[in-house]
C-alpha positions as CSV (number, residue, x, y, z in Angstrom):
1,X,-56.3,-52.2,72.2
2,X,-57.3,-52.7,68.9
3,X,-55.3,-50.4,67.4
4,X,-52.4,-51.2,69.4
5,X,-52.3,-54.6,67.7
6,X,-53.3,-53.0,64.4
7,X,-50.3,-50.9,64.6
8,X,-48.1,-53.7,65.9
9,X,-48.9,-56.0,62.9
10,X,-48.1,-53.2,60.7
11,X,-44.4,-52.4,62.0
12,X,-44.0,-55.9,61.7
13,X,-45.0,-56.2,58.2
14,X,-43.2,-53.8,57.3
15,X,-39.7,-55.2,58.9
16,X,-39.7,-58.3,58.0
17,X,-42.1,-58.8,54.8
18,X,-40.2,-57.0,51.4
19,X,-43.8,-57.3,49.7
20,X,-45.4,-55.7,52.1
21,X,-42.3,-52.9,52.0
22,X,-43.2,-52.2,47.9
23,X,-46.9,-51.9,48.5
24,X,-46.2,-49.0,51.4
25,X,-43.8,-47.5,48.9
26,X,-46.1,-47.8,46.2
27,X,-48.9,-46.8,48.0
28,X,-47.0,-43.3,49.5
29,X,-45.9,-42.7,45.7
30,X,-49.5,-42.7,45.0
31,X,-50.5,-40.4,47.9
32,X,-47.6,-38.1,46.9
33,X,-48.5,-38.2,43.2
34,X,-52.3,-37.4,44.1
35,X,-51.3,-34.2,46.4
36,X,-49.0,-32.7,43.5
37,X,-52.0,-32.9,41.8
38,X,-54.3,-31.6,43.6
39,X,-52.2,-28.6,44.4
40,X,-51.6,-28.2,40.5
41,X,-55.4,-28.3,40.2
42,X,-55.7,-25.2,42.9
43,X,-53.1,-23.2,41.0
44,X,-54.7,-23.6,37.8
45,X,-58.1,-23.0,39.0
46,X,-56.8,-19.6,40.8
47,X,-55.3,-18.9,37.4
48,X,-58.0,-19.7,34.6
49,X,-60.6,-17.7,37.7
50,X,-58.2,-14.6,37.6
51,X,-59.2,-11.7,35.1
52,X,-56.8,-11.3,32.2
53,X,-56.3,-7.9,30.1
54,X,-55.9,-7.3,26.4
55,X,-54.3,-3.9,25.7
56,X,-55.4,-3.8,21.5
57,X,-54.6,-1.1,19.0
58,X,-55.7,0.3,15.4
59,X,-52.8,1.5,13.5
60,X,-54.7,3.8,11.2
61,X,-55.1,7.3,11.3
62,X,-58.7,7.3,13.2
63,X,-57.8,5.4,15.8
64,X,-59.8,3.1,18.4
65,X,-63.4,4.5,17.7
66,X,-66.3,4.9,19.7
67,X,-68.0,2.3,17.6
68,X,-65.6,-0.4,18.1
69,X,-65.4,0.6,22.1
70,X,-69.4,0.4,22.2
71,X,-68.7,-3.3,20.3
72,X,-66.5,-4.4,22.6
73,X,-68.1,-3.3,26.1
74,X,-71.2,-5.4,24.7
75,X,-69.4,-8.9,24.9
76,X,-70.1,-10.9,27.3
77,X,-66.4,-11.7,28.9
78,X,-65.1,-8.0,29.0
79,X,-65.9,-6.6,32.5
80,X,-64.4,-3.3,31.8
81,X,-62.8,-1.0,28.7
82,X,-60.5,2.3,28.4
83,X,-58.7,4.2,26.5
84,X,-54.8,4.2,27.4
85,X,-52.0,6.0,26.9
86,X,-48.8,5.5,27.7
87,X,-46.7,8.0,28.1
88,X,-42.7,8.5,30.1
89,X,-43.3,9.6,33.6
90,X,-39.9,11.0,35.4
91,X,-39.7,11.2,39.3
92,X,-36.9,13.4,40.6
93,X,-35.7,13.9,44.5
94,X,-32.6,15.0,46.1
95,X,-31.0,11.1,45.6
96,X,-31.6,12.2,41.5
97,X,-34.3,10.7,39.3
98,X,-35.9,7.7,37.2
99,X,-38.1,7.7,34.5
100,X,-40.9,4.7,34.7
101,X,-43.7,3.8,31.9
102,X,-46.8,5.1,33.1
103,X,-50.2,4.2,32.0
104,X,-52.7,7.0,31.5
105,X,-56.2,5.4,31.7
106,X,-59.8,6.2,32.4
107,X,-60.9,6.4,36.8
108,X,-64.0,4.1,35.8
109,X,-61.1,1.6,34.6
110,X,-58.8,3.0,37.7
111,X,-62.0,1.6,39.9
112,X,-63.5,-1.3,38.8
113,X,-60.7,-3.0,36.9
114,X,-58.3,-2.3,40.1
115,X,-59.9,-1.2,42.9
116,X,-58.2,2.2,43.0
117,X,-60.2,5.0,44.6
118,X,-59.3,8.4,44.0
119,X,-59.2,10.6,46.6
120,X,-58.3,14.0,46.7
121,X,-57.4,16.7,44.4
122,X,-53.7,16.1,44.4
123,X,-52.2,14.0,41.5
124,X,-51.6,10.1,42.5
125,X,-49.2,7.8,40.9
126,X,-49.7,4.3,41.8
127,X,-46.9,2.0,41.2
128,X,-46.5,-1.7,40.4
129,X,-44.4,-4.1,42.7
130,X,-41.5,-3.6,39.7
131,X,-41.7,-0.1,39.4
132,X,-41.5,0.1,43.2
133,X,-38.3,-1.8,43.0
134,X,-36.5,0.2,40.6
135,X,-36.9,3.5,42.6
136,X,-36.0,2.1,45.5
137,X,-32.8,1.1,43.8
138,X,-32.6,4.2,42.2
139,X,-32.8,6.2,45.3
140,X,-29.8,4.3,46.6
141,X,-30.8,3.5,49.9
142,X,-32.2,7.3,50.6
143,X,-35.3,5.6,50.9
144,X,-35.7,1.8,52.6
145,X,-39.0,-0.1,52.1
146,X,-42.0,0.2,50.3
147,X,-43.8,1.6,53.2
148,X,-41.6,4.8,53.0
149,X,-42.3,5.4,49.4
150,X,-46.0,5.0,49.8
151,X,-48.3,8.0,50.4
152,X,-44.3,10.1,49.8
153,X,-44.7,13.3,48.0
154,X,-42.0,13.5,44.7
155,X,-41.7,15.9,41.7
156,X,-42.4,14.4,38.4
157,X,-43.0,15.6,34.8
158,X,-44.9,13.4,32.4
159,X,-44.0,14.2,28.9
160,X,-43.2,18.3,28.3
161,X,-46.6,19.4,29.5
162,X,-47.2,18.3,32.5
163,X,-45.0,19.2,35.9
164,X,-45.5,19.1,39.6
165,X,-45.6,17.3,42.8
166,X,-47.3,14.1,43.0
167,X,-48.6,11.5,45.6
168,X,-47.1,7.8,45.2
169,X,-48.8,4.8,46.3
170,X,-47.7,1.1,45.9
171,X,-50.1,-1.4,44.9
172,X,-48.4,-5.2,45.9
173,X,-50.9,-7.1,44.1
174,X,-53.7,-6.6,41.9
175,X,-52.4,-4.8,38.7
176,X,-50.3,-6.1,35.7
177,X,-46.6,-6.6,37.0
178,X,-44.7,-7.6,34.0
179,X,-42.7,-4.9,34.0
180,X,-42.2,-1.2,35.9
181,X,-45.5,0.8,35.4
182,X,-47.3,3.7,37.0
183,X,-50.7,4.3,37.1
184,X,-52.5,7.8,36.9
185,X,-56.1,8.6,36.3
186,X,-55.9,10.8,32.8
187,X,-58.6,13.3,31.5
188,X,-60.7,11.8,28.9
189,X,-60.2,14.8,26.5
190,X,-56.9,14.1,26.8
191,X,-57.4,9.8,26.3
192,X,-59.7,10.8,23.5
193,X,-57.1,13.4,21.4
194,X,-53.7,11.5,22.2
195,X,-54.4,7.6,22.5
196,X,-54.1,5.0,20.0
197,X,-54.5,2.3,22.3
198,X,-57.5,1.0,24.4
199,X,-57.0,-1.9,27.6
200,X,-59.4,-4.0,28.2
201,X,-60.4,-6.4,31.1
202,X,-61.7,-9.9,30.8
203,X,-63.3,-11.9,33.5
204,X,-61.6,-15.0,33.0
205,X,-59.0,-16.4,31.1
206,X,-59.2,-17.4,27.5
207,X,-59.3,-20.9,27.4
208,X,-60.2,-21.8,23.7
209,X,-59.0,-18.5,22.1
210,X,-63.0,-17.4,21.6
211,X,-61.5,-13.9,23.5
212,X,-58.9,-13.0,21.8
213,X,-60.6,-13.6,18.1
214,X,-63.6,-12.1,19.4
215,X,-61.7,-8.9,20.3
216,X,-59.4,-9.1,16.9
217,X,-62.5,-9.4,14.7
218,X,-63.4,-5.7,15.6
219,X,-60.1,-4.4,13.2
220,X,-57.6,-4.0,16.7
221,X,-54.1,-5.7,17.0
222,X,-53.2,-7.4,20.3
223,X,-50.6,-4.9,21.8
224,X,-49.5,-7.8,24.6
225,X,-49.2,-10.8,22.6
226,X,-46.2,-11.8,24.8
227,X,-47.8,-12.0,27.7
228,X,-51.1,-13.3,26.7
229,X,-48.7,-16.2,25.2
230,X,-47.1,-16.4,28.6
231,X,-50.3,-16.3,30.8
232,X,-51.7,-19.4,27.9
233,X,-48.3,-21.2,28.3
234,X,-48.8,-21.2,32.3
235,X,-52.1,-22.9,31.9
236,X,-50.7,-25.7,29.6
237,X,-47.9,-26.6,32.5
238,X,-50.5,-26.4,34.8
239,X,-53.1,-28.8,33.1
240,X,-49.8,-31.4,32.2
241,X,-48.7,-31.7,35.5
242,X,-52.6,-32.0,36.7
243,X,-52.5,-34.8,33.6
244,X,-49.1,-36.3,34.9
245,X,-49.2,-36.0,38.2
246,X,-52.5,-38.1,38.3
247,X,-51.5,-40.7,36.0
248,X,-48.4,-41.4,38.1
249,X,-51.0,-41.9,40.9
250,X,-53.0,-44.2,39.3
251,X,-50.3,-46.3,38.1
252,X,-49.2,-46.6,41.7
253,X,-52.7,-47.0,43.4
254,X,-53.2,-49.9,40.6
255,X,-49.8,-51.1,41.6
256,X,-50.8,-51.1,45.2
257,X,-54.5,-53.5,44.6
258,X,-52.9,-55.8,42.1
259,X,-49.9,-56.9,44.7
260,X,-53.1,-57.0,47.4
261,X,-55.7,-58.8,45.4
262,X,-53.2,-61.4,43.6
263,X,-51.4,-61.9,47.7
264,X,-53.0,-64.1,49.5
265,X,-53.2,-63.1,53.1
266,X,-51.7,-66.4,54.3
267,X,-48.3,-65.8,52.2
268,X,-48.0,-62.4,53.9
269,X,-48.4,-64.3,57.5
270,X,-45.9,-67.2,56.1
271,X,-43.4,-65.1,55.0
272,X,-43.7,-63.2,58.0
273,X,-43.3,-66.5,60.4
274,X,-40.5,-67.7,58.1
275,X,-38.2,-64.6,58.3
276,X,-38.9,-64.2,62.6
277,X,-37.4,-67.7,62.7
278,X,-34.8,-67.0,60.4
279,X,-34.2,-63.8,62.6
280,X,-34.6,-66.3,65.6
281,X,-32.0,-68.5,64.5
282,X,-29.7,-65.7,64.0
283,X,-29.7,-64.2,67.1
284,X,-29.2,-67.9,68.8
Protein backbone atom coordinates (compact mmCIF):
# COMPACT_ATOMS: atom_id res chain seq x y z
CA UNK A 1 0.00 0.00 0.00
CA UNK A 2 2.64 2.23 0.70
CA UNK A 3 4.24 2.10 -2.34
CA UNK A 4 1.15 2.26 -4.21
CA UNK A 5 0.65 5.80 -2.82
CA UNK A 6 4.34 6.46 -3.18
CA UNK A 7 4.06 5.78 -6.77
CA UNK A 8 0.75 7.57 -7.11
CA UNK A 9 2.13 10.94 -5.71
CA UNK A 10 4.96 10.53 -8.01
CA UNK A 11 2.98 10.26 -11.42
CA UNK A 12 1.23 13.04 -10.11
CA UNK A 13 4.13 15.24 -9.56
CA UNK A 14 5.34 14.63 -12.39
CA UNK A 15 1.97 15.63 -14.55
CA UNK A 16 1.11 18.44 -13.16
CA UNK A 17 4.19 20.10 -11.20
CA UNK A 18 6.94 21.62 -14.17
CA UNK A 19 9.50 21.87 -11.08
CA UNK A 20 9.13 18.62 -10.15
CA UNK A 21 9.47 17.66 -14.20
CA UNK A 22 13.24 19.54 -14.33
CA UNK A 23 14.42 17.82 -11.13
CA UNK A 24 13.47 14.16 -12.79
CA UNK A 25 15.15 15.48 -15.91
CA UNK A 26 17.97 16.71 -14.13
CA UNK A 27 18.26 14.02 -11.94
CA UNK A 28 18.16 11.15 -15.12
CA UNK A 29 20.95 13.49 -16.75
CA UNK A 30 22.89 12.82 -13.74
CA UNK A 31 22.30 9.03 -13.69
CA UNK A 32 23.11 8.98 -17.36
CA UNK A 33 26.20 11.14 -17.04
CA UNK A 34 27.48 8.84 -13.97
CA UNK A 35 26.95 5.39 -16.16
CA UNK A 36 29.07 6.90 -19.21
CA UNK A 37 31.43 7.24 -16.70
CA UNK A 38 31.62 4.46 -15.09
CA UNK A 39 31.74 2.41 -18.32
CA UNK A 40 34.64 4.87 -19.44
CA UNK A 41 36.35 3.96 -16.17
CA UNK A 42 36.07 -0.04 -17.11
CA UNK A 43 37.42 0.55 -20.54
CA UNK A 44 40.28 2.45 -19.34
CA UNK A 45 41.08 0.21 -16.51
CA UNK A 46 40.96 -2.96 -19.10
CA UNK A 47 43.32 -0.77 -21.16
CA UNK A 48 46.06 0.70 -18.75
CA UNK A 49 45.75 -3.44 -17.08
CA UNK A 50 46.57 -4.88 -20.67
CA UNK A 51 50.33 -5.61 -21.55
CA UNK A 52 51.73 -3.28 -24.11
CA UNK A 53 55.00 -4.21 -26.43
CA UNK A 54 57.93 -2.16 -27.50
CA UNK A 55 59.59 -3.59 -30.69
CA UNK A 56 63.26 -1.31 -30.28
CA UNK A 57 66.20 -1.38 -32.54
CA UNK A 58 70.10 -0.42 -32.72
CA UNK A 59 71.00 0.86 -36.06
CA UNK A 60 74.67 0.21 -35.78
CA UNK A 61 76.61 -2.46 -37.11
CA UNK A 62 76.65 -4.81 -33.75
CA UNK A 63 73.25 -4.84 -33.29
CA UNK A 64 70.94 -5.51 -30.10
CA UNK A 65 73.60 -7.12 -27.77
CA UNK A 66 73.38 -9.58 -25.23
CA UNK A 67 74.33 -6.84 -22.75
CA UNK A 68 71.57 -4.57 -23.44
CA UNK A 69 69.00 -7.81 -23.59
CA UNK A 70 70.40 -8.90 -20.07
CA UNK A 71 69.62 -4.92 -19.06
CA UNK A 72 66.49 -4.98 -20.20
CA UNK A 73 65.00 -8.47 -18.92
CA UNK A 74 66.19 -7.03 -15.35
CA UNK A 75 63.56 -4.14 -15.23
CA UNK A 76 60.93 -4.50 -13.39
CA UNK A 77 57.86 -3.80 -15.96
CA UNK A 78 59.22 -6.04 -18.90
CA UNK A 79 57.60 -9.57 -18.41
CA UNK A 80 59.27 -11.01 -21.48
CA UNK A 81 62.13 -10.15 -24.30
CA UNK A 82 63.22 -11.58 -27.95
CA UNK A 83 64.93 -11.12 -30.70
CA UNK A 84 62.62 -10.51 -33.93
CA UNK A 85 62.89 -10.63 -37.26
CA UNK A 86 60.74 -9.77 -39.72
CA UNK A 87 60.93 -11.25 -42.70
CA UNK A 88 58.11 -11.58 -46.20
CA UNK A 89 56.27 -14.81 -45.75
CA UNK A 90 54.29 -15.99 -49.16
CA UNK A 91 51.30 -18.51 -48.95
CA UNK A 92 50.41 -20.06 -52.32
CA UNK A 93 47.22 -22.51 -53.10
CA UNK A 94 45.44 -23.38 -56.12
CA UNK A 95 43.15 -19.86 -55.73
CA UNK A 96 47.00 -18.21 -56.21
CA UNK A 97 48.93 -16.49 -53.44
CA UNK A 98 49.63 -13.57 -50.86
CA UNK A 99 52.57 -12.47 -49.25
CA UNK A 100 51.96 -11.32 -45.40
CA UNK A 101 54.71 -9.73 -42.84
CA UNK A 102 55.73 -12.40 -40.59
CA UNK A 103 57.41 -12.05 -37.38
CA UNK A 104 60.27 -14.51 -36.60
CA UNK A 105 60.64 -14.52 -32.75
CA UNK A 106 61.94 -16.71 -29.92
CA UNK A 107 59.08 -19.96 -28.52
CA UNK A 108 59.88 -18.65 -24.83
CA UNK A 109 58.42 -15.24 -26.34
CA UNK A 110 55.84 -17.51 -28.67
CA UNK A 111 54.74 -18.94 -24.90
CA UNK A 112 54.69 -16.64 -22.34
CA UNK A 113 54.12 -13.31 -24.18
CA UNK A 114 51.11 -15.16 -26.18
CA UNK A 115 50.15 -18.19 -25.07
CA UNK A 116 51.14 -20.12 -28.16
CA UNK A 117 52.24 -23.76 -27.62
CA UNK A 118 54.04 -25.51 -30.00
CA UNK A 119 53.21 -28.74 -30.86
CA UNK A 120 54.56 -30.95 -33.28
CA UNK A 121 57.36 -31.03 -35.68
CA UNK A 122 55.56 -29.46 -38.62
CA UNK A 123 56.13 -25.69 -39.21
CA UNK A 124 53.07 -23.41 -37.73
CA UNK A 125 52.12 -20.03 -38.88
CA UNK A 126 49.84 -18.23 -36.66
CA UNK A 127 48.01 -15.41 -38.03
CA UNK A 128 46.50 -12.25 -36.68
CA UNK A 129 42.68 -11.32 -37.05
CA UNK A 130 44.04 -8.86 -40.20
CA UNK A 131 46.22 -11.22 -41.75
CA UNK A 132 43.33 -13.73 -41.62
CA UNK A 133 41.27 -11.32 -43.43
CA UNK A 134 43.42 -10.64 -46.24
CA UNK A 135 43.75 -14.37 -47.30
CA UNK A 136 40.40 -14.94 -47.04
CA UNK A 137 40.00 -12.20 -49.60
CA UNK A 138 42.78 -13.29 -51.40
CA UNK A 139 41.50 -16.74 -51.80
CA UNK A 140 38.32 -15.31 -53.34
CA UNK A 141 35.82 -17.13 -51.73
CA UNK A 142 37.85 -20.71 -52.24
CA UNK A 143 38.01 -20.69 -48.67
CA UNK A 144 34.87 -19.21 -46.34
CA UNK A 145 35.49 -18.54 -42.62
CA UNK A 146 38.24 -18.51 -40.39
CA UNK A 147 37.44 -21.95 -39.12
CA UNK A 148 38.38 -23.41 -42.60
CA UNK A 149 41.69 -21.65 -42.72
CA UNK A 150 42.67 -22.79 -39.26
CA UNK A 151 44.70 -25.97 -38.65
CA UNK A 152 44.65 -25.83 -43.19
CA UNK A 153 47.85 -27.09 -44.61
CA UNK A 154 49.34 -24.31 -47.42
CA UNK A 155 52.75 -23.99 -49.24
CA UNK A 156 54.82 -21.04 -48.26
CA UNK A 157 58.34 -19.72 -48.76
CA UNK A 158 59.81 -17.27 -46.34
CA UNK A 159 62.52 -15.24 -47.99
CA UNK A 160 64.75 -17.50 -50.66
CA UNK A 161 65.78 -20.11 -48.13
CA UNK A 162 63.15 -21.41 -46.75
CA UNK A 163 60.21 -23.56 -48.63
CA UNK A 164 57.47 -26.01 -47.72
CA UNK A 165 54.21 -26.86 -46.34
CA UNK A 166 53.07 -25.20 -43.31
CA UNK A 167 50.21 -25.45 -40.64
CA UNK A 168 48.01 -22.16 -40.22
CA UNK A 169 46.33 -21.25 -37.19
CA UNK A 170 44.30 -18.07 -36.35
CA UNK A 171 44.64 -16.39 -33.13
CA UNK A 172 41.26 -13.88 -32.68
CA UNK A 173 42.67 -12.11 -29.83
CA UNK A 174 45.67 -11.90 -27.94
CA UNK A 175 48.51 -10.72 -30.30
CA UNK A 176 49.26 -7.23 -31.87
CA UNK A 177 46.60 -6.63 -34.66
CA UNK A 178 47.55 -3.42 -36.25
CA UNK A 179 48.24 -4.66 -39.25
CA UNK A 180 48.46 -8.39 -41.27
CA UNK A 181 51.21 -10.45 -39.35
CA UNK A 182 52.19 -14.09 -39.02
CA UNK A 183 53.76 -15.56 -36.32
CA UNK A 184 56.50 -18.43 -36.49
CA UNK A 185 58.77 -19.73 -33.87
CA UNK A 186 62.49 -18.96 -35.47
CA UNK A 187 65.80 -20.68 -34.54
CA UNK A 188 67.84 -18.67 -32.31
CA UNK A 189 71.05 -19.03 -34.42
CA UNK A 190 69.14 -17.77 -36.97
CA UNK A 191 67.51 -14.58 -34.53
CA UNK A 192 71.00 -14.19 -33.28
CA UNK A 193 72.90 -13.87 -37.03
CA UNK A 194 69.97 -12.02 -39.07
CA UNK A 195 67.97 -9.68 -36.49
CA UNK A 196 68.44 -6.09 -35.80
CA UNK A 197 65.43 -5.86 -33.84
CA UNK A 198 64.32 -7.15 -30.40
CA UNK A 199 60.28 -7.06 -29.06
CA UNK A 200 59.66 -6.61 -25.89
CA UNK A 201 56.62 -7.13 -23.50
CA UNK A 202 55.44 -4.86 -20.72
CA UNK A 203 53.08 -5.66 -18.07
CA UNK A 204 51.14 -2.67 -18.12
CA UNK A 205 50.83 0.35 -19.84
CA UNK A 206 53.13 3.28 -19.67
CA UNK A 207 51.39 5.84 -17.90
CA UNK A 208 54.09 8.47 -17.10
CA UNK A 209 56.56 7.61 -19.89
CA UNK A 210 59.13 5.94 -17.09
CA UNK A 211 58.90 2.70 -19.83
CA UNK A 212 59.60 3.89 -22.69
CA UNK A 213 62.77 6.24 -21.39
CA UNK A 214 63.74 3.42 -19.40
CA UNK A 215 63.97 1.13 -22.46
CA UNK A 216 65.50 4.19 -24.78
CA UNK A 217 68.26 4.87 -22.15
CA UNK A 218 69.93 1.41 -23.06
CA UNK A 219 71.04 3.02 -26.81
CA UNK A 220 67.64 1.20 -28.78
CA UNK A 221 65.16 3.31 -31.00
CA UNK A 222 61.39 2.64 -30.52
CA UNK A 223 60.53 0.78 -33.80
CA UNK A 224 56.47 1.35 -33.09
CA UNK A 225 56.32 4.84 -32.08
CA UNK A 226 52.92 5.01 -33.89
CA UNK A 227 51.29 2.76 -32.12
CA UNK A 228 52.63 3.40 -28.76
CA UNK A 229 51.33 7.07 -29.58
CA UNK A 230 48.05 5.56 -30.47
CA UNK A 231 47.72 3.06 -27.49
CA UNK A 232 48.84 6.76 -25.16
CA UNK A 233 46.24 8.72 -27.21
CA UNK A 234 43.40 6.06 -26.30
CA UNK A 235 44.17 6.50 -22.64
CA UNK A 236 43.90 10.38 -22.81
CA UNK A 237 40.13 9.97 -24.41
CA UNK A 238 39.47 7.60 -21.91
CA UNK A 239 40.53 9.53 -18.82
CA UNK A 240 38.58 12.93 -20.49
CA UNK A 241 35.50 11.40 -20.86
CA UNK A 242 35.94 9.66 -17.22
CA UNK A 243 36.84 13.63 -16.33
CA UNK A 244 33.66 14.90 -18.38
CA UNK A 245 31.40 12.55 -18.10
CA UNK A 246 31.54 13.05 -14.19
CA UNK A 247 31.58 16.59 -14.11
CA UNK A 248 28.38 16.70 -16.20
CA UNK A 249 26.98 14.47 -13.36
CA UNK A 250 27.83 16.53 -10.63
CA UNK A 251 26.57 19.54 -12.11
CA UNK A 252 23.26 17.81 -12.52
CA UNK A 253 23.07 15.90 -9.13
CA UNK A 254 23.88 19.61 -7.61
CA UNK A 255 21.19 20.79 -9.85
CA UNK A 256 18.90 18.23 -8.56
CA UNK A 257 19.56 19.20 -4.29
CA UNK A 258 19.59 22.89 -4.78
CA UNK A 259 15.89 22.87 -6.55
CA UNK A 260 15.02 20.24 -3.39
CA UNK A 261 16.68 22.01 -0.54
CA UNK A 262 15.68 25.74 -1.66
CA UNK A 263 11.61 24.09 -2.53
CA UNK A 264 9.75 23.91 0.19
CA UNK A 265 7.58 20.93 0.29
CA UNK A 266 4.40 22.85 0.74
CA UNK A 267 4.99 24.85 -2.73
CA UNK A 268 5.35 21.47 -4.43
CA UNK A 269 1.75 20.42 -2.78
CA UNK A 270 0.29 24.08 -3.72
CA UNK A 271 1.25 24.02 -6.99
CA UNK A 272 0.08 20.74 -7.32
CA UNK A 273 -3.57 21.58 -5.81
CA UNK A 274 -3.63 24.75 -7.87
CA UNK A 275 -3.03 23.10 -11.40
CA UNK A 276 -5.76 19.86 -10.43
CA UNK A 277 -8.29 22.75 -10.06
CA UNK A 278 -7.17 24.54 -12.88
CA UNK A 279 -7.41 21.03 -14.71
CA UNK A 280 -10.89 20.78 -12.81
CA UNK A 281 -12.22 23.76 -14.09
CA UNK A 282 -11.27 22.87 -17.53
CA UNK A 283 -12.89 19.83 -17.90
CA UNK A 284 -16.26 21.47 -16.28
Amino acid sequence: MKWTNWWNRFWRRRKQSDRFKVILLFGLAGVFFAGHAVYAGVQVYRMVDSSIEYVLEDTSENGVTDAQISRIREMDFVTMVSRQLETSLVLSAEWGESTISCLEISEAYLNTAYGIQENGTMKTFYLNQAACDQLLESSKGTIEDSAELNQMQIHYSVGEEEKGIARLVVLHHGVPDDKPYAFCRANSVRLLDNSSEIRVQAAGQDLDGLQLTKLIQTGLQLVNEAEIEEHTYRQEAGFLRIRYNSLAAVICLLAVWSLIKYTPRENFDTNLTQRGIAEKKSID
